[in-house]
C-alpha positions in Angstrom: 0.0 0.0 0.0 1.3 3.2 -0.8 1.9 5.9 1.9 -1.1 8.1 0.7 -3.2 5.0 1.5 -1.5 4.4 4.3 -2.8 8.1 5.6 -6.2 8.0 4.5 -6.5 4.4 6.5 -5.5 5.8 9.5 -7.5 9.2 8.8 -10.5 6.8 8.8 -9.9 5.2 11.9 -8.8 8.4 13.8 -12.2 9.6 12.5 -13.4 6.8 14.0 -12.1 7.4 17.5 -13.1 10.6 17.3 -15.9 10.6 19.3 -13.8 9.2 22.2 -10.7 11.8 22.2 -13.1 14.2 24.4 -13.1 11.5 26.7 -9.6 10.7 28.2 -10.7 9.4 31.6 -12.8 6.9 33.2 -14.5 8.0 36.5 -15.3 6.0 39.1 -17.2 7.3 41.8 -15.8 6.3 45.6 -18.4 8.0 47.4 -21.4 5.6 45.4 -18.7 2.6 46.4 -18.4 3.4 50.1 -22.3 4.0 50.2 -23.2 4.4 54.1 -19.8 4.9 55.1 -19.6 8.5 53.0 -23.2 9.4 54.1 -21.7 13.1 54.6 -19.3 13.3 52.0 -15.6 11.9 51.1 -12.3 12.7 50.1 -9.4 10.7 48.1 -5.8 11.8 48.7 -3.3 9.3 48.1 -3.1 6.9 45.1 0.1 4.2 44.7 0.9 2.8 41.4 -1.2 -0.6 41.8 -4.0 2.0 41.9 -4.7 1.8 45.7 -6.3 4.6 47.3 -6.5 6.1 50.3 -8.8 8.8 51.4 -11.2 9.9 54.3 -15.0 8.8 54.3 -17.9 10.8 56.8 -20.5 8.8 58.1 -22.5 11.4 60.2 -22.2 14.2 62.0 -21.2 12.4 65.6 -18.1 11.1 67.0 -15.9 9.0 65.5 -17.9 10.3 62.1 -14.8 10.2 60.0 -12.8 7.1 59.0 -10.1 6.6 56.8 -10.8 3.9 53.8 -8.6 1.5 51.1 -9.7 1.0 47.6 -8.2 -1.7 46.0 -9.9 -1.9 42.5 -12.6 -3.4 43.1 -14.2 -2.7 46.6 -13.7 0.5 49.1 -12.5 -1.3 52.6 -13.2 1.4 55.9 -10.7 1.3 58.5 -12.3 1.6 61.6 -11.2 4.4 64.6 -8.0 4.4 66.1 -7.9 3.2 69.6 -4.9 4.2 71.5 -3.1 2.4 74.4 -5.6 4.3 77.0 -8.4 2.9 75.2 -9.5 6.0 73.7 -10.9 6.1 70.0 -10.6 9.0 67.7 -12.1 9.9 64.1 -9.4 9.1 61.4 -8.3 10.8 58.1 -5.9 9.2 55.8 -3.4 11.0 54.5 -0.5 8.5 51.9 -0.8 5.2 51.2 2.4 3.4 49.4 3.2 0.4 47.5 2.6 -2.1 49.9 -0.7 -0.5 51.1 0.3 0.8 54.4 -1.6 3.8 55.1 -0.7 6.9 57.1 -3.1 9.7 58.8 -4.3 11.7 61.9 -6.6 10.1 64.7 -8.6 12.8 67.1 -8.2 11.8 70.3 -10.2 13.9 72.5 -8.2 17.4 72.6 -5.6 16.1 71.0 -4.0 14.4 67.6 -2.2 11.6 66.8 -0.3 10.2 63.8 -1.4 6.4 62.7 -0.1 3.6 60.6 -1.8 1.4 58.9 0.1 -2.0 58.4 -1.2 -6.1 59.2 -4.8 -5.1 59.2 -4.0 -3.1 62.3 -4.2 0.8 62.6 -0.8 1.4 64.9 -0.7 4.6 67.3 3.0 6.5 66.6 3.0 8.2 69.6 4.6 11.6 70.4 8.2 13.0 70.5 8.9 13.8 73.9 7.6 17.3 74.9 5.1 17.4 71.7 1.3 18.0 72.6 0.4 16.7 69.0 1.4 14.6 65.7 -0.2 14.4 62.0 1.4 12.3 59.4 1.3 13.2 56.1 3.3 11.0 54.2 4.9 7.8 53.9 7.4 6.0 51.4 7.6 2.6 50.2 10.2 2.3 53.1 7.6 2.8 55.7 9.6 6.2 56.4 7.0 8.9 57.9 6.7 12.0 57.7 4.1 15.0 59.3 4.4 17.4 61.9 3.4 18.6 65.7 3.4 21.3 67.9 6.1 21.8 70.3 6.5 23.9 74.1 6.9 27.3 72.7 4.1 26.7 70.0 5.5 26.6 66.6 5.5 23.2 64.5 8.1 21.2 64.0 8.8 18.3 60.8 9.1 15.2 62.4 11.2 11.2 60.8 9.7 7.9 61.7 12.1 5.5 60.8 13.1 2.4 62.0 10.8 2.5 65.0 12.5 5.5 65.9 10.7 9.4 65.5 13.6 12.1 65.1 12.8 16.2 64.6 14.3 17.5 61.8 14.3 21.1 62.8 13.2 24.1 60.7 15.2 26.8 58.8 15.5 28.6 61.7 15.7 28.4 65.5 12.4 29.6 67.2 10.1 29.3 64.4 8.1 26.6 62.4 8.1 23.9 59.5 5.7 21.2 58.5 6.5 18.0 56.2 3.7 17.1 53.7 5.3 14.0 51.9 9.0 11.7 51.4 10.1 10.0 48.3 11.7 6.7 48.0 15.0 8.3 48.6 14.1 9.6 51.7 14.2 13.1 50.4 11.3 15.3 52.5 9.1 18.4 51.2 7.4 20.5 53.1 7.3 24.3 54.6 9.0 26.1 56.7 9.4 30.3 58.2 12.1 32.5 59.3 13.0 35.8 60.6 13.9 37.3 57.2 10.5 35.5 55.3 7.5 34.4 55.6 7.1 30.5 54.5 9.5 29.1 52.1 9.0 25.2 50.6 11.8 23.2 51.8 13.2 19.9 50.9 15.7 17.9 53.3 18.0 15.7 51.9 21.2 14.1 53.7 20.5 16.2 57.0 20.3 19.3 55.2 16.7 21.3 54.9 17.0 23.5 51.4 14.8 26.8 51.3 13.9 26.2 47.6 12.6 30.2 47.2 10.2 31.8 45.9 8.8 33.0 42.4 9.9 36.6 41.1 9.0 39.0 43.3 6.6 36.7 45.9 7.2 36.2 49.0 6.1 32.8 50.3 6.4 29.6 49.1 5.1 25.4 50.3 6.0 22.6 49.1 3.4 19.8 48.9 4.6 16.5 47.3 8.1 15.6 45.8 8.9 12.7 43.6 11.8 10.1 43.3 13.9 12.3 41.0 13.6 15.0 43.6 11.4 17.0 42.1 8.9 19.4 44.1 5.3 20.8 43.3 3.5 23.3 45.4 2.3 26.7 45.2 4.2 30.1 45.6 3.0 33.8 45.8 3.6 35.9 42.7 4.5 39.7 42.5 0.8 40.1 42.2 0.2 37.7 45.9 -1.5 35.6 44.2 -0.7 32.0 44.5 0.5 29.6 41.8 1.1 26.5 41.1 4.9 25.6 40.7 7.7 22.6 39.7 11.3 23.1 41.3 13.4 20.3 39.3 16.6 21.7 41.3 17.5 25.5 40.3 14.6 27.8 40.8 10.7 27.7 40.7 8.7 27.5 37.8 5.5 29.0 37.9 2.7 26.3 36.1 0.3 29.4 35.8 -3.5 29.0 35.7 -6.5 27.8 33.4 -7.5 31.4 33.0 -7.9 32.0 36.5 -5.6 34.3 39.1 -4.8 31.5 41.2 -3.7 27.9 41.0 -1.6 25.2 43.8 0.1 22.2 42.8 -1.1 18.6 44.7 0.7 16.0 43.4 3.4 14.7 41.1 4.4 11.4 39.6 7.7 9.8 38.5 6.7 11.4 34.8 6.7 14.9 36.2 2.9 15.1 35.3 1.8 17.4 38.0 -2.0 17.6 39.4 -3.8 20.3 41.3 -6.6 23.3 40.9 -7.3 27.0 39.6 -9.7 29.2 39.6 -11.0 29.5 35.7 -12.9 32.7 37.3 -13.5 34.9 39.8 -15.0 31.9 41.8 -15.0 28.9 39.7 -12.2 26.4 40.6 -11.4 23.2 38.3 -8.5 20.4 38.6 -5.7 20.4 36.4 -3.5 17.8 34.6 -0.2 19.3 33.7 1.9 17.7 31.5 4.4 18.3 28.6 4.4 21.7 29.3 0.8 22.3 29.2 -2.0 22.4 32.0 -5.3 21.3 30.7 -8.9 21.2 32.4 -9.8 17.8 33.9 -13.5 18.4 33.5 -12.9 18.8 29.7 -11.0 15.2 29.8 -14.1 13.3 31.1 -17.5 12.1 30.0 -19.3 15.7 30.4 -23.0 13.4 30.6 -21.7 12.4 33.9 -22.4 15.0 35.6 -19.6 15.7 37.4 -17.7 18.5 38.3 -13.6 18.0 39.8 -13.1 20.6 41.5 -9.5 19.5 42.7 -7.0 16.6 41.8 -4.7 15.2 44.8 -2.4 12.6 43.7 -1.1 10.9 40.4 0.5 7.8 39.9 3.0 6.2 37.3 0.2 5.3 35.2 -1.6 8.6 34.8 -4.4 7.3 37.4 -5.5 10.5 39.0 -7.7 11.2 42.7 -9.0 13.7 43.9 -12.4 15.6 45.0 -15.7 16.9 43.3 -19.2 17.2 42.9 -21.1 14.5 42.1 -24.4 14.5 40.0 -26.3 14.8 43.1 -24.4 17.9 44.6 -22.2 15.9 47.0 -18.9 16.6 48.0 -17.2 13.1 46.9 -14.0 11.5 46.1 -13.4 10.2 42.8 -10.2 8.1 40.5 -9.8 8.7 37.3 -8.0 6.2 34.8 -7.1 6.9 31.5 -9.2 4.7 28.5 -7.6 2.8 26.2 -8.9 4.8 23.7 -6.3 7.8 24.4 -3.7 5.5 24.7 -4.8 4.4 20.9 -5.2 7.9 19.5 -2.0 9.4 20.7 -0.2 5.7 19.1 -2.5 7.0 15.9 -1.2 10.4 16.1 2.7 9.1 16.7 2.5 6.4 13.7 0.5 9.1 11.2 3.5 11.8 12.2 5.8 9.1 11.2 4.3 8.4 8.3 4.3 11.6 6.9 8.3 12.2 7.9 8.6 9.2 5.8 6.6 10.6 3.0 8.7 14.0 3.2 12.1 11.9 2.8 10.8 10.0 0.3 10.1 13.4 -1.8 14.0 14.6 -1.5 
């Protein structure tokens, strides 16, 4: 077959996928799975790259309303409350799940909080560093290496290790003053935020020891870090020379600002081993939609689904290896739910299309010379 046929085969079955191109996602709802569990709503946070997810599921308005859930492709899985050594049981929220499904969170305890693991079917209390009123944790690595923060005597945070057993502060940028972990890679590397004397809060990331104020955009002023991947690589959002926030990607010189989908604001969540980066903006003055970012360009999530299912993402959390996406929304019915998003084979086959039509017409060009 010549190459012209060649083209106009292809241009016939691309016109035959067209009608799915609109459609790069698959939605499944996690607040319909969880039924009675999410009877007041639900949240996603975490995804790992067997598509496990982690999130928080509210059952009423009472005590103990909140509980953190597992889905694990097929079913949603609630965890129960945390009950502490004292016997006490607390409301948890879950917070990073990694490859070998050991989840992470907060428990309420009364007047107080407490950082969980999840491991053996077992949610595990991690106690408190000596002097500390309170713990969250945040994040975890496929280690078991936690991270998350607490308050300490004079009443700023501190970032806190769990390795090993063992839970070690890892100071702040400054003595006196604050800094809060939000996630760990594989390499052990931390992200977070942290103040100073001189600025307000500047993302950090801690490798080897050493906590590294990463900046912040021209002209801003503050700065936070929110997840990091295992190149190293940190997303978050930073101030502009405007004050107002964007998203950004520090790959290990400066920030660089994502900017919005039309809006004045945007904030980085998430970030895989692809540098694909996830998050929101506002597209208006009070309209706020989840963003994909990838290859340069930061496109609408809502224009990537089915628009007949009535959905509206609002906000994108996590990403994994595979382009599987969490995060929250509103669902046909006007709940606040949770919802993953995998991508259909049918983008997968349009952008092969695309890449073996390109090809075909470098060919052609050659051929010409």
């Amino acid at each position: 077959m010549r190459v012209g046929g060649l083209l106009a085969a292809f241009a016939l079955v691309l016109i035959g996928h067209s009608k799915t191109w609109a459609s790069q996602y698959n939605l499944i709802d996690l607040n319909a799975l969880l039924g009675s569990n999410a009877g007041f709503g639900s949240s996603a946070v975490s995804i790992n790259n067997a598509g496990q997810v982690t999130g928080t599921a509210i059952n009423s308005t009472g005590t103990n309303s909140a509980q953190v859930y597992i889905y694990d492709g097929t079913a949603v899985h609630t965890l129960g409350p945390l009950i502490t050594q004292g016997g006490s049981m607390g409301a948890t929220s879950g917070s990073s799940i990694n490859a070998a499904g050991h989840v992470v969170g907060s428990a309420n305890i009364g007047v107080t909080d407490r950082g969980y693991l999840y491991t053996g079917g077992a949610l595990q209390d991690l106690g408190l560093l000596p002097t500390w009123t309170d713990m969250y944790a945040n994040g975890i690595n496929d280690r078991d290496q936690i991270v998350g923060s607490g308050h300490v005597p004079d009443g700023n945070y501190h970032a806190f290790l769990y390795s090993g057993g063992v839970k070690t502060d890892i100071g702040t940028l400054a003595p006196g003053y604050s800094a809060l972990a939000n996630g760990i890679n594989n390499l052990g590397q931390i992200v977070g935020e942290a103040n100073s004397p001189t600025a307000g809060y500047h993302a950090f990331r801690y490798s080897n020891g050493v906590m590294q104020d990463l900046g912040v955009l021209p002209g801003g002023r503050t700065s936070t870090g929110t997840a990091i991947n295992n190149l190293g690589h940190v997303v978050g959002q930073a101030d502009n020379n405007l004050r107002n926030e964007q998203a950004f990607i520090w790959t290990g010189s400066t920030l660089q600002d994502l900017g919005t989908l039309g809006g004045t604001t945007s904030s980085a969540n998430g970030i895989n081993g692809l540098d694909q980066v996830v998050g929101w903006s506002l597209v208006s003055p009070s309209v706020q939609h989840a963003f994909l970012y990838s290859g340069g360009t930061m496109q609408d999530l809502n224009s990537l689904i089915d628009p007949a299912s009535g959905w509206k993402i609002t906000d994108a959390i996590a990403i994994n290896d595979s382009g599987e996406i969490v995060g929250n929304g509103t669902d046909p019915q006007g709940h606040s739910s949770a919802f993953l998003l995998v991508p259909t084979p049918e983008s997968g086959t349009c952008a092969l299309l695309t890449l073996a039509t390109g090809g075909l017409l470098v060919r052609r060009r050659r051929q010409r010379r």
